[in-house]
Biopython code that builds the backbone (N, CA, C, O; Angstrom):
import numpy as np
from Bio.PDB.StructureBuilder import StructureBuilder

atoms = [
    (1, "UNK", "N", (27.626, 59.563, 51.298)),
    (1, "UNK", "CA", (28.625, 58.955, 52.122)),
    (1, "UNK", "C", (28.182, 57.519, 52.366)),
    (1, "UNK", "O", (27.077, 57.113, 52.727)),
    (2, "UNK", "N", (29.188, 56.906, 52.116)),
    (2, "UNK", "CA", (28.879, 55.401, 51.845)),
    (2, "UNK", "C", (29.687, 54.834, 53.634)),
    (2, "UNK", "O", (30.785, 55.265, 53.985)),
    (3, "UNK", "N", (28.794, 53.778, 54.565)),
    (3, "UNK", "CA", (29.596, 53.591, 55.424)),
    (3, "UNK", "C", (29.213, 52.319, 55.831)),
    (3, "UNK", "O", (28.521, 52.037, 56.810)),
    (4, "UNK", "N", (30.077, 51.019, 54.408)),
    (4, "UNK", "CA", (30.223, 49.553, 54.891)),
    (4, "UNK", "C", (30.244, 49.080, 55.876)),
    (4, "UNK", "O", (29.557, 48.073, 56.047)),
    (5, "UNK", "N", (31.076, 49.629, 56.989)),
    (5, "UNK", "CA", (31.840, 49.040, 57.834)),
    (5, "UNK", "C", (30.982, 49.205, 59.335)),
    (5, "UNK", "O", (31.221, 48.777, 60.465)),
    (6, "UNK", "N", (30.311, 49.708, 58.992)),
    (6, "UNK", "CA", (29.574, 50.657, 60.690)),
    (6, "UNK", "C", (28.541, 49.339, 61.047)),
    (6, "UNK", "O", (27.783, 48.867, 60.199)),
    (7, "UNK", "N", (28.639, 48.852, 62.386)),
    (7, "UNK", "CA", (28.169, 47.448, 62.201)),
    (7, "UNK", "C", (26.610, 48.145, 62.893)),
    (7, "UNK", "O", (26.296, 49.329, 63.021)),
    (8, "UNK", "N", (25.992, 47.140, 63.182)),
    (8, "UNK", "CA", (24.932, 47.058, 63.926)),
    (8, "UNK", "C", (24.801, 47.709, 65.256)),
    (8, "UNK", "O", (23.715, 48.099, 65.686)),
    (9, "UNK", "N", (25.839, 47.812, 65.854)),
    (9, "UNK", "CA", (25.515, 48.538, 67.129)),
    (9, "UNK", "C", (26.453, 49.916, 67.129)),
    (9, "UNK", "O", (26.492, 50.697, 68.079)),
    (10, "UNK", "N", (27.144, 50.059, 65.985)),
    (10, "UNK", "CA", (27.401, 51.297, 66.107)),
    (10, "UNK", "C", (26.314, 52.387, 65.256)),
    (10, "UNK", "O", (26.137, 53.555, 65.604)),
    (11, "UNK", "N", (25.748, 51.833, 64.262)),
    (11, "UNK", "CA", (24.611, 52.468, 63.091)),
    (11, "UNK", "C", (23.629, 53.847, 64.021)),
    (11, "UNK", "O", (23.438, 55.002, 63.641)),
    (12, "UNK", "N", (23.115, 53.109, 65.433)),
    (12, "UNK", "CA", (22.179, 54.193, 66.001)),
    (12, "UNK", "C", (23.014, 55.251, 66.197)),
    (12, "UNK", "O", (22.890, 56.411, 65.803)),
    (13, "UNK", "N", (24.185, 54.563, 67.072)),
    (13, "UNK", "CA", (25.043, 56.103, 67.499)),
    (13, "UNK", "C", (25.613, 57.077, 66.504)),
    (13, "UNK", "O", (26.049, 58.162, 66.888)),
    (14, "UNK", "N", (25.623, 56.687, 65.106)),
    (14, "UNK", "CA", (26.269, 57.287, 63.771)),
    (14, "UNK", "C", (25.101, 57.947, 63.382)),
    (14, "UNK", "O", (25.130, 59.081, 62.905)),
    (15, "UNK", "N", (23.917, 57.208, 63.582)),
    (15, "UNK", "CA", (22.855, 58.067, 63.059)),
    (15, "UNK", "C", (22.520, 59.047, 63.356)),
    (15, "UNK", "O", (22.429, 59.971, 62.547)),
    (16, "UNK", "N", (22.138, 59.193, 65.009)),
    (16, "UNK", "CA", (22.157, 60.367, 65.569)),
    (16, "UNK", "C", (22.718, 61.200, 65.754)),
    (16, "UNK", "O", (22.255, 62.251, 66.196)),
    (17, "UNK", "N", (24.093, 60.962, 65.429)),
    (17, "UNK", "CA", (25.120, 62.561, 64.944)),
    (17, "UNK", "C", (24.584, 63.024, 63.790)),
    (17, "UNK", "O", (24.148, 64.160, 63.601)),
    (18, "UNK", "N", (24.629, 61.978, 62.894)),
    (18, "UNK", "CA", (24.059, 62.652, 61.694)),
    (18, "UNK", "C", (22.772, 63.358, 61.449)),
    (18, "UNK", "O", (22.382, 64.187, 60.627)),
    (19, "UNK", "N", (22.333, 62.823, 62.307)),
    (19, "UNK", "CA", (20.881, 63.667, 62.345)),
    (19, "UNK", "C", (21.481, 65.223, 62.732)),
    (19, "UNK", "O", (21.549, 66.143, 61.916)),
    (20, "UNK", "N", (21.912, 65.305, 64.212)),
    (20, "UNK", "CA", (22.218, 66.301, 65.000)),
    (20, "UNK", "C", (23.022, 67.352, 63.762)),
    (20, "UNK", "O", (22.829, 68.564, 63.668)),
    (21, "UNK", "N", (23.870, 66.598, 62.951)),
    (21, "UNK", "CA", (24.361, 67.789, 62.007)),
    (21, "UNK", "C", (23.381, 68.587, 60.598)),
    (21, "UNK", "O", (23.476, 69.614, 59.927)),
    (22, "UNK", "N", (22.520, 67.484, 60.677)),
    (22, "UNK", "CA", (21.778, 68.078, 59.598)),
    (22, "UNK", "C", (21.308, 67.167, 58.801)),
    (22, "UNK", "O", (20.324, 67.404, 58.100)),
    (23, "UNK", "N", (22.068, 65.743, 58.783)),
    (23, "UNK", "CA", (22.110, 64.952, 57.649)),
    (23, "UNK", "C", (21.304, 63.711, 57.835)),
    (23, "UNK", "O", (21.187, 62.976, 58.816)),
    (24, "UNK", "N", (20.778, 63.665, 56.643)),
    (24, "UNK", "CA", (19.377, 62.443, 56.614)),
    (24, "UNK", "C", (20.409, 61.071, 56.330)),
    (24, "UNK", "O", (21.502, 61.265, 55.797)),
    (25, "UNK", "N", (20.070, 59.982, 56.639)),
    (25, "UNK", "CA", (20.221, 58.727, 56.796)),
    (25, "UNK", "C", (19.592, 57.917, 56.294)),
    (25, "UNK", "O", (18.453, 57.723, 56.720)),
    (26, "UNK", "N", (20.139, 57.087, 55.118)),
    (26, "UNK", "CA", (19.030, 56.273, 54.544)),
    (26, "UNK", "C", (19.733, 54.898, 54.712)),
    (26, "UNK", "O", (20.959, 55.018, 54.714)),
    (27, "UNK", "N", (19.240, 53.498, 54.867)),
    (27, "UNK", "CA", (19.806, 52.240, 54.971)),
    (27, "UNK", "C", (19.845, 51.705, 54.232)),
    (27, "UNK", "O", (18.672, 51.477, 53.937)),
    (28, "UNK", "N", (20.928, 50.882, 53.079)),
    (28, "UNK", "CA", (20.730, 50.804, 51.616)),
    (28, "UNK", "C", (21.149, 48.942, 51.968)),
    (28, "UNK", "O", (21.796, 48.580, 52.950)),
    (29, "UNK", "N", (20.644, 48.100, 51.007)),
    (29, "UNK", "CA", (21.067, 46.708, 50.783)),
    (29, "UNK", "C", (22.317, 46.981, 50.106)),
    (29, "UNK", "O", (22.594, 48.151, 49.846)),
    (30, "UNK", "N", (23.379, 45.717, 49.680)),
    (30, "UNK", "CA", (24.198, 45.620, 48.938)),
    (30, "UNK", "C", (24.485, 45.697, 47.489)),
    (30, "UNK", "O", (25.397, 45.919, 46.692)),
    (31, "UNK", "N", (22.707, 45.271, 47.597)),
    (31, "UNK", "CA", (22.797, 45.658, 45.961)),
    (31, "UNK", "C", (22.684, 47.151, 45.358)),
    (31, "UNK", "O", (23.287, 47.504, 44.344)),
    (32, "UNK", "N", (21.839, 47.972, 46.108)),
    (32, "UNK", "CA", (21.468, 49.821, 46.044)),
    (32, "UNK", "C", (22.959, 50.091, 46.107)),
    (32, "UNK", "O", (23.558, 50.726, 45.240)),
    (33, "UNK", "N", (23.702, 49.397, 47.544)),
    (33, "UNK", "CA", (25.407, 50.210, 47.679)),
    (33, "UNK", "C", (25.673, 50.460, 45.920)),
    (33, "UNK", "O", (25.511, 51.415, 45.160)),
    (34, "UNK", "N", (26.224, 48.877, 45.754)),
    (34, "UNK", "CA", (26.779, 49.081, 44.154)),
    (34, "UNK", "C", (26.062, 49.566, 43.394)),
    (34, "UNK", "O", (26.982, 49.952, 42.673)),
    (35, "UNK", "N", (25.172, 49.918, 42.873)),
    (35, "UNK", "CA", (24.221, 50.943, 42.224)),
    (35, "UNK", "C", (24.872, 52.599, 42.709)),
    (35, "UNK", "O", (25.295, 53.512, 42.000)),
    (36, "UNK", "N", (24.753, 52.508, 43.946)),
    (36, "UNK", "CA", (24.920, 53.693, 43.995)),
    (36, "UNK", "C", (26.519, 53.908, 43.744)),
    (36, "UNK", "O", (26.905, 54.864, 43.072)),
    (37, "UNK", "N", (27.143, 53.265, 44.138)),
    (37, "UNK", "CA", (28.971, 53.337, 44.160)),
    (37, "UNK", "C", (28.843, 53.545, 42.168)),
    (37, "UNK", "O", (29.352, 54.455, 41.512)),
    (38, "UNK", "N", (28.301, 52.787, 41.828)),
    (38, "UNK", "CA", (28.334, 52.825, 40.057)),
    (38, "UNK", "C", (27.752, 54.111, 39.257)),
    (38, "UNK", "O", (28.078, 54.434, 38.115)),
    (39, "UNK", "N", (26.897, 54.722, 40.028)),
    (39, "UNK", "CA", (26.060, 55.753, 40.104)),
    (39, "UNK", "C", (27.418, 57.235, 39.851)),
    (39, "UNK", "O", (27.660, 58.083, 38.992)),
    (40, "UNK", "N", (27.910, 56.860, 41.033)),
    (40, "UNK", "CA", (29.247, 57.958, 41.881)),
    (40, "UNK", "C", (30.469, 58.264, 40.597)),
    (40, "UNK", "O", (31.181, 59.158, 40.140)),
    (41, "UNK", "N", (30.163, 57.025, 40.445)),
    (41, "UNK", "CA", (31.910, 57.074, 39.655)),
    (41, "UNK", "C", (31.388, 57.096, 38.351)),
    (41, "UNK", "O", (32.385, 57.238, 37.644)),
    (42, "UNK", "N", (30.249, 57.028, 37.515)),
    (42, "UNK", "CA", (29.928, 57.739, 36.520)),
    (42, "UNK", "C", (29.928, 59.344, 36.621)),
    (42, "UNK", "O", (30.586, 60.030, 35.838)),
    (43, "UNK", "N", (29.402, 59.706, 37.303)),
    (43, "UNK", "CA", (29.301, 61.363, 37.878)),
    (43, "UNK", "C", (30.522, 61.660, 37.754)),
    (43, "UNK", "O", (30.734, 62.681, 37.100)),
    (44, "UNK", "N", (31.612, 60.993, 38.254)),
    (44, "UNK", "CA", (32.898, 61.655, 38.748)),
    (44, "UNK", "C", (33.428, 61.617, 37.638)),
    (44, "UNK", "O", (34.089, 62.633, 37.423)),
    (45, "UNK", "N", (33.434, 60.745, 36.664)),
    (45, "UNK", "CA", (34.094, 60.352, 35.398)),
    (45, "UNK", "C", (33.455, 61.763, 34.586)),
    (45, "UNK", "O", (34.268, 62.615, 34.227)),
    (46, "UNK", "N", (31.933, 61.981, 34.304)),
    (46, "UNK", "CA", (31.592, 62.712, 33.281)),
    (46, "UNK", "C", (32.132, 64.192, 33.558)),
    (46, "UNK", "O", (32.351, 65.051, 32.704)),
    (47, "UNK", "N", (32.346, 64.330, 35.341)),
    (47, "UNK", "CA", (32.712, 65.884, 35.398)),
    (47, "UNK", "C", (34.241, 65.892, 35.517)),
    (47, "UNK", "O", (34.780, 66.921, 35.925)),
    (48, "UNK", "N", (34.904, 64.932, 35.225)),
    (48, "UNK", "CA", (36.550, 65.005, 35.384)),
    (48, "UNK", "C", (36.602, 65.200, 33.614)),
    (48, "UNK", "O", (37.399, 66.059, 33.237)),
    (49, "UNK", "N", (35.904, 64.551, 32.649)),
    (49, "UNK", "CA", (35.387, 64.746, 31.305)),
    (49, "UNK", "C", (35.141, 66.653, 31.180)),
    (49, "UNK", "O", (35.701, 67.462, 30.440)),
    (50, "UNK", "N", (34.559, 66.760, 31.760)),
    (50, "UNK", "CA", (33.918, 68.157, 31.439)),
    (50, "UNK", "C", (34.751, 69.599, 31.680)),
    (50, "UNK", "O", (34.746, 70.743, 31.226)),
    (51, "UNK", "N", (35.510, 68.760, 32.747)),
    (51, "UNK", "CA", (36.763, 69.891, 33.564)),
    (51, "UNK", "C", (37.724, 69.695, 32.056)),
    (51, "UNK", "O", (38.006, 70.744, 31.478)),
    (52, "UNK", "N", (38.085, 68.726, 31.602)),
    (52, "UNK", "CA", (39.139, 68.658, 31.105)),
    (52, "UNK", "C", (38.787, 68.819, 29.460)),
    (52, "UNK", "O", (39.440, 68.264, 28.577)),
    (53, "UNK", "N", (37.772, 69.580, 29.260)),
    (53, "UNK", "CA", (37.304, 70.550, 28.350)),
    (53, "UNK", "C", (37.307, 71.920, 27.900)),
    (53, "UNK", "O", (37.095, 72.527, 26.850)),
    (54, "UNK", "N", (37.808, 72.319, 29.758)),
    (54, "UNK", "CA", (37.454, 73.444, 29.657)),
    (54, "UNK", "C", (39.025, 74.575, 29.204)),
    (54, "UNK", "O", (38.887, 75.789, 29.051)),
]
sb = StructureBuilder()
sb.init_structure("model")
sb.init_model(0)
sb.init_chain("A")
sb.init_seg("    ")
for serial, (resi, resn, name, xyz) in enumerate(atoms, 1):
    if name == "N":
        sb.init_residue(resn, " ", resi, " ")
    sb.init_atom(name, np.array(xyz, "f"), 0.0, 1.0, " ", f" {name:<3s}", serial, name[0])
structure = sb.get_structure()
């Protein structure tokens, strides 16, 4: 879950839900985002590929 928009003073309070649900939190630069966003939509591409194999 990718979340651009969550500024600086909302980040602690987002974090700690996320903690509270289970979910780890990592803080990424702009450049990791697009890596990872490029990352995503390869994945999504190869298994929309794979579905439409079957």
């Amino acid at each position: 879950m990718l979340m651009n928009q969550a500024g600086k003073h909302e980040l602690p309070i987002i974090n700690k839900r996320l903690a509270q649900a289970g979910l780890h939190v990592t803080r990424v630069s702009g450049q990791e985002e697009d890596a990872l966003l490029d990352e995503a939509s390869e994945q999504v591409a190869a298994e929309s590929y794979e579905g439409g194999m079957a």
